[in-house]
N, C-alpha and C positions, 0 to 999 in steps of 0.2 A: 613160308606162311604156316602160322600151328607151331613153328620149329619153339621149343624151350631149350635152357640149358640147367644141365641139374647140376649141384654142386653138393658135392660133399663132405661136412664136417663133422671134424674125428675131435673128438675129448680128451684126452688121456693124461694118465698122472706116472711121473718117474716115482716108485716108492722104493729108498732101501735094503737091501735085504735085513739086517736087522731089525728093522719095525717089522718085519713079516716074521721073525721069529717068535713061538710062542703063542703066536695070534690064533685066535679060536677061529677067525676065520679068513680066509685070502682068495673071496670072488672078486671079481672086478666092482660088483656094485657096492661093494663096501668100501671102495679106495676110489669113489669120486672125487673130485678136485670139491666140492662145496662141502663134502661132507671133514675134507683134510685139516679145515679152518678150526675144527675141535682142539686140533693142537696146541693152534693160538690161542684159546680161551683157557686152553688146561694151565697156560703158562701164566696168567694173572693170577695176584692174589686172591684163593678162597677157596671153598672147600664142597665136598660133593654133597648132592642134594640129602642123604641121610643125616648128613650130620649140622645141617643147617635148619632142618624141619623134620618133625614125626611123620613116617611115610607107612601106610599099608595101604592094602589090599582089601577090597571089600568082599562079600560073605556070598555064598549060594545060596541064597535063600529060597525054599524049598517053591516049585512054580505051581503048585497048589496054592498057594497058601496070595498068588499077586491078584488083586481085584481094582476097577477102575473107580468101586467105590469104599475102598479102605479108606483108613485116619491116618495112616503113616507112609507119606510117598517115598518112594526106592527111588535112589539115583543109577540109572544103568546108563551104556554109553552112548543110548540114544537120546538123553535129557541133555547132553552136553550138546551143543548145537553150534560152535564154533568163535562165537562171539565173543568169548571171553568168561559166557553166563551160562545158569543151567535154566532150561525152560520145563517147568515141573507140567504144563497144560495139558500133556498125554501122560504123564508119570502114572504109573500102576501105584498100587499103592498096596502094605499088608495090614491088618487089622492091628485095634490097639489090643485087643483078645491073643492074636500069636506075641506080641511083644509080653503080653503080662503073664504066660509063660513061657516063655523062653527070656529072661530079661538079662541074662550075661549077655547073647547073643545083641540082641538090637542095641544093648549099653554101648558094648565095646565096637558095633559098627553104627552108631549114629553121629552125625556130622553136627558141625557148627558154624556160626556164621563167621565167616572171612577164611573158612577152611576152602583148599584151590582141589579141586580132582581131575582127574587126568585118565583118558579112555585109552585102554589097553591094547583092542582089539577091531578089526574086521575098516570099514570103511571109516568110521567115526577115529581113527589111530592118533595120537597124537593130539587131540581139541582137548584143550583146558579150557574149565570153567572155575566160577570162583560160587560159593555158597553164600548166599544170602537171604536163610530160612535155617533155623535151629535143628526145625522137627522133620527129620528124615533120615533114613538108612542107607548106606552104600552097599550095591551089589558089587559080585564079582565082576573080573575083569575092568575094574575100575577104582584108578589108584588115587588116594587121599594124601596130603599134605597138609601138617597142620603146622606151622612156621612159627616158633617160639622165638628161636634166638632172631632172626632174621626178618624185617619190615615184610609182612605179608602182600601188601601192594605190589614191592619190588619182588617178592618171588614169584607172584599173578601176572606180572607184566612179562617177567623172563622165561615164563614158562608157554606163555602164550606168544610167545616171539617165534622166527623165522629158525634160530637157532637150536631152539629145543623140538620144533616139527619134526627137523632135518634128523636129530640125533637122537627122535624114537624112529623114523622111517629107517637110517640107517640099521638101527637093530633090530629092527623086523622080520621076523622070520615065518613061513608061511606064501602060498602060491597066492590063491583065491580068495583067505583070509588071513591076511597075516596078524601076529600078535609078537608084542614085544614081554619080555618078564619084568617084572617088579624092580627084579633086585637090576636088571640092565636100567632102569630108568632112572632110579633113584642114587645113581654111580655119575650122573649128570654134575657137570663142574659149574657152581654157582659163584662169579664173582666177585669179591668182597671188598 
C-alpha cells in the first residue's frame, strides 16, 4: 500500500568525435538529441539569417533619459511578450528632445513596420515579435531583423517557431541569466 515504482529515463546522444573537434563547446547540454536536428536544417537549401535579412543590435540608451511619458517608445525585451507581437502598453518611452539631439543615434536604431526583433537576454530569450508601429527605438540586448531579400512573414513565422527557441536556448550562455550574442543568432540557417 503507498508502494510506487520510479522509473528512470536517460536521453542520450552518440556524437562523433569529429563534430567535437574544434567545437567552442562540448557540454552535454549542448549535444541534446532536439537540439542535433540543426543538422538537418543546415542541410536544406538556404542560407544564414545575416545574409538573408539586415540584422543588429539595439542601442544603450542612456536610463536617464526612459520616461513613461515620452514621444518615442523603446523596444526592450520586455515589450516582446511571446506572441509573435510587441506589446508597447508599459513601453518606457525617450523624448522627441533626446532624439532631436542625438539624431544618428535614434535614426540608425529606429525600427519599421514588418521589421521582426528578437530578445537576446534573461527570461524573455528567444520570443520574437514582429513591428507593427513605425515610430520606435530598439534597446539593447535586443536583436532586429530587417528581411530584404527574403518574405518578411516567412522569416516571422521561422523565427517564432519551435526551431529557432531551441537554437538561441542552445547558445545561451549564463546561469541565472543567460544571454545569447548577436553574431550566434544571426549564424541561424534559414531555409530557402
Amino acid at each position: 500500500e503507498g508502494k510506487t515504482n520510479n522509473i528512470l529515463m536517460v536521453t542520450y546522444s552518440i556524437i562523433q568525435k569529429s563534430k567535437l573537434e574544434g567545437a567552442h563547446r562540448i557540454d552535454a547540454e549542448y549535444y541534446q538529441p532536439k537540439y542535433l536536428r540543426f543538422d538537418i536544417l543546415r542541410k536544406l537549401p538556404g542560407d544564414s539569417l545575416k545574409n538573408v535579412a539586415k540584422c543588429f543590435s539595439g542601442f544603450a540608451f542612456p536610463s536617464e533619459e526612459f520616461s513613461k511619458i515620452g514621444e518615442v517608445p523603446v523596444i526592450k525585451m520586455t515589450e516582446i511578450i511571446g506572441n509573435g507581437f510587441i506589446d508597447f502598453s508599459n513601453a518606457e518611452s525617450i523624448s522627441s528632445a533626446y532624439c532631436e539631439n542625438n539624431k544618428s543615434i535614434c535614426k540608425r536604431f529606429s525600427v519599421c513596420s514588418g521589421d521582426i526583433v528578437v530578445a537576446l537576454t534573461g527570461a524573455t530569450i528567444g520570443k520574437v515579435g514582429i513591428v507593427l508601429e513605425n515610430k520606435a527605438l530598439l534597446n539593447q540586448r535586443v536583436l532586429l531583423c530587417r528581411p530584404p531579400a527574403v518574405s518578411g512573414g516567412y522569416i516571422w513565422a521561422l523565427l517564432s517557431s519551435n526551431f529557432f527557441k531551441d537554437f538561441i536556448v542552445r547558445g545561451a550562455l549564463g546561469g541565472a541569466q543567460p544571454n545569447v550574442s548577436p553574431k550566434y543568432a544571426i549564424d541561424f540557417h534559414v531555409p530557402i
